[in-house]
C-alpha positions as CSV (number, residue, x, y, z in Angstrom):
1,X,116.3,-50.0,-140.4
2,X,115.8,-53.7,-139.3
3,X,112.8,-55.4,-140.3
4,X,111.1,-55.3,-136.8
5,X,111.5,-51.3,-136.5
6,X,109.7,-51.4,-140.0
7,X,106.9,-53.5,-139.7
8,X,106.7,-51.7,-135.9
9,X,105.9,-47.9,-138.2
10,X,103.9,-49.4,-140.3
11,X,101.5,-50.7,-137.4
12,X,101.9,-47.5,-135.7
13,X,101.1,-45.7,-139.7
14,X,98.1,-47.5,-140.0
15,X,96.8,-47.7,-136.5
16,X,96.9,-43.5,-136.6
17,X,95.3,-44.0,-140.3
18,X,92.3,-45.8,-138.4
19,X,92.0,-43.9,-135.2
20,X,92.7,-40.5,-136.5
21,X,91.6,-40.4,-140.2
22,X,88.4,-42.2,-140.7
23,X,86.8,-40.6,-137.7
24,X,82.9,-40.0,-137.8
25,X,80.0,-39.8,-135.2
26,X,78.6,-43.0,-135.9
27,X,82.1,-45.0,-135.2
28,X,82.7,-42.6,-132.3
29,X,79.2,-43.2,-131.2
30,X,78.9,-47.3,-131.7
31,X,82.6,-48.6,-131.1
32,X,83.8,-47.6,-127.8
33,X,80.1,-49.5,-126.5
34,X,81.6,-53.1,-128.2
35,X,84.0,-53.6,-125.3
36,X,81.4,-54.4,-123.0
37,X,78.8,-55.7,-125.8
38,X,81.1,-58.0,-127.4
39,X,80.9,-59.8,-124.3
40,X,77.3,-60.1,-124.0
41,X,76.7,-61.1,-127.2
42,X,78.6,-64.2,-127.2
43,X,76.9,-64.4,-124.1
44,X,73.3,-64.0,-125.2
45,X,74.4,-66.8,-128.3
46,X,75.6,-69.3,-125.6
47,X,71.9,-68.6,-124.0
48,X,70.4,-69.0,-127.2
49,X,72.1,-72.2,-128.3
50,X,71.5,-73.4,-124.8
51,X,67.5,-72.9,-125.1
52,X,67.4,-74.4,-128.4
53,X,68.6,-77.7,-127.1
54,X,71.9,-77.3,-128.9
55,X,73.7,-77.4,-125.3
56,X,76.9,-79.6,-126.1
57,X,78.0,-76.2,-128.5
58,X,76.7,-73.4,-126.0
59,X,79.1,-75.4,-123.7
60,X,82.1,-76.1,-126.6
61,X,81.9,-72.5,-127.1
62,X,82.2,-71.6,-123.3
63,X,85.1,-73.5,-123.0
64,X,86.4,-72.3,-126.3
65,X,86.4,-69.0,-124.9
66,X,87.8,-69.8,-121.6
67,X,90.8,-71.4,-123.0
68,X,91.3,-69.0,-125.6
69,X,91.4,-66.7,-122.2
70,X,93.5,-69.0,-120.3
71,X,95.9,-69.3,-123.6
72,X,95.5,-65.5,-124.5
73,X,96.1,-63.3,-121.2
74,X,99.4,-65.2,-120.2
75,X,100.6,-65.0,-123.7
76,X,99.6,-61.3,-123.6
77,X,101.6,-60.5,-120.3
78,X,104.7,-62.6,-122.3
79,X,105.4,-60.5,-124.9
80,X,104.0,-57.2,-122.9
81,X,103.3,-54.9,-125.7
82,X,102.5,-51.3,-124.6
83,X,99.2,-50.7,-125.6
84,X,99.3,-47.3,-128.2
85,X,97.9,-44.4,-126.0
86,X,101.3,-45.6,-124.1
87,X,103.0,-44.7,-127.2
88,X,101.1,-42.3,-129.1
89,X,100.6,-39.2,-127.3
90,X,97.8,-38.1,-130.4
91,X,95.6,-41.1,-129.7
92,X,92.0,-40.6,-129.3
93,X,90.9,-43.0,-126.6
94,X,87.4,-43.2,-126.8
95,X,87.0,-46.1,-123.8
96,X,88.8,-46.2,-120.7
97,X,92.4,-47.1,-120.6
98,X,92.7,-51.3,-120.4
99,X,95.2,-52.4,-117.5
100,X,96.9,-55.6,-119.5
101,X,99.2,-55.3,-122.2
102,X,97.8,-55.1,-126.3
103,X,99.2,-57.8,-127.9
104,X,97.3,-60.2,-128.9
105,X,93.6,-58.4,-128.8
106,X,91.4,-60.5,-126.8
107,X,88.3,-59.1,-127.6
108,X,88.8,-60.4,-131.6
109,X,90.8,-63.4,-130.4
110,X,87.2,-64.4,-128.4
111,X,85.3,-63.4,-131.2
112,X,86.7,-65.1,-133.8
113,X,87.1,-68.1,-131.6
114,X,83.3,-68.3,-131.1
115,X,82.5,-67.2,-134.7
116,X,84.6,-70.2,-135.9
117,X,82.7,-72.9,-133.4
118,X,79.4,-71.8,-134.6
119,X,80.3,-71.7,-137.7
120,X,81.4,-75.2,-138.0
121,X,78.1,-76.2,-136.8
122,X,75.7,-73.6,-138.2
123,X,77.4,-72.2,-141.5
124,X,74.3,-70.0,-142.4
125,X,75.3,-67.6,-139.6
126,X,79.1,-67.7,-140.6
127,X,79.3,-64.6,-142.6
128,X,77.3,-62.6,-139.9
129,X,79.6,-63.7,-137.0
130,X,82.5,-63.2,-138.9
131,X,81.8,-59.5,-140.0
132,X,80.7,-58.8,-136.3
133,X,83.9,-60.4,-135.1
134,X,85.6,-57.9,-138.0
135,X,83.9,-55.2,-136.7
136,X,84.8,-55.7,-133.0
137,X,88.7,-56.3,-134.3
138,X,88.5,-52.9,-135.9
139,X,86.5,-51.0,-132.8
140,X,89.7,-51.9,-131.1
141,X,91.9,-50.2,-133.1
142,X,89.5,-47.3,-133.4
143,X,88.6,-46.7,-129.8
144,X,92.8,-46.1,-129.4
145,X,93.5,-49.4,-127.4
146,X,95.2,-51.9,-130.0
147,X,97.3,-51.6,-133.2
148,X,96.5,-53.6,-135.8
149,X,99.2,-56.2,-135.1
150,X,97.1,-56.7,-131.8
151,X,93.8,-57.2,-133.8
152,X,95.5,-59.7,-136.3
153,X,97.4,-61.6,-133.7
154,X,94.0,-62.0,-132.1
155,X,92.1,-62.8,-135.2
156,X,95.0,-65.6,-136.0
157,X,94.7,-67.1,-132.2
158,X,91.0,-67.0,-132.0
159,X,90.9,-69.2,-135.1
160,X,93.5,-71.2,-134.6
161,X,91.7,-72.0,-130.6
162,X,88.0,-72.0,-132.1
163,X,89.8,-74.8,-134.6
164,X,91.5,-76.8,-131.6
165,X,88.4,-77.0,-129.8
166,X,86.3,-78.1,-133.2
167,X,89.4,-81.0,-133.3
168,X,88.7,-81.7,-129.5
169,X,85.1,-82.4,-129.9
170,X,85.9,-84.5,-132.8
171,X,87.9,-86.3,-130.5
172,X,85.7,-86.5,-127.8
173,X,82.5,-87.1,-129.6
174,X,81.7,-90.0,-127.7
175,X,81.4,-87.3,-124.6
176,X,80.5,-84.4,-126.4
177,X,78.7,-85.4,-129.6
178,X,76.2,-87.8,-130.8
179,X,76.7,-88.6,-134.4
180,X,79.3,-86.6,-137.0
181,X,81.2,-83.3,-136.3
């Protein structure tokens, strides 16, 4: 058994360990309604930070997240990774079926994009953002449309894209910034 074929059943082990054996109401009841909220609650933070006068990060953070998009769907259509309901004929699919390919999540690569801007800039919300951005990563896998390679590989991107743009403001502070970042 090559390495590949082994990491490849123990994603598949523990995405049926999450969408089959820690089923209960409450997860069936909360997580399939994060695909479309996830959205809106970045969006109702961009608002917020927007309002508050804090409108150079509502707009870092909206073109955080559309170049995590623009870096994330291509990169998803590149490596084409059936998503598991494609591959698993016992997965519960609790939200309808998603028309891209599952690697790498973008639902927790955006997440954790955004929860790493705001964090740089308001630390006291980090640990709230980041265990929302958790939760959505694990909804995912839940709901039936991602393996957890797929939530990882978005965590690691989203990161790694909320980090770039933090450096790119840095760079550009004289456009974007008034004072430290």
């Amino acid at each position: 058994m090559s390495i590949l074929t082994y990491l490849e059943s123990v994603d598949h082990s523990i995405f049926l360990d999450i969408n089959q054996d820690i089923t209960n109401p409450f997860f069936d009841a909360v997580f399939p309604g994060l695909r479309v909220f996830t959205y809106v609650f970045w969006l109702i933070l961009i608002v917020y930070f927007w309002t508050k006068k804090e409108r150079k990060l509502a707009l870092l953070i909206t073109v955080g997240i559309a170049a995590g998009a623009l870096f994330t769907y291509p990169l998803k259509f590149l490596i084409d990774r059936a998503r598991p309901y494609d591959q698993i004929t016992d997965t519960r699919l609790l939200t309808p079926a998603e028309s891209d390919p599952s690697f790498p999540s973008g639902h927790a690569e955006m997440s954790f994009l955004a929860a790493t801007v705001i964090s740089r800039f308001h630390p006291e919300y980090s640990k709230y953002l980041y265990a929302f951005s958790f939760i959505v990563a694990l909804s995912r896998i839940y709901v039936g449309v991602h393996f957890p390679a797929d939530a990882i590989g978005g965590i690691i991107v989203g990161i790694l894209m909320g980090k770039l743009m933090i450096i790119v403001a840095r760079r550009k502070r004289d456009i974007l910034w008034e004072g430290d970042i």
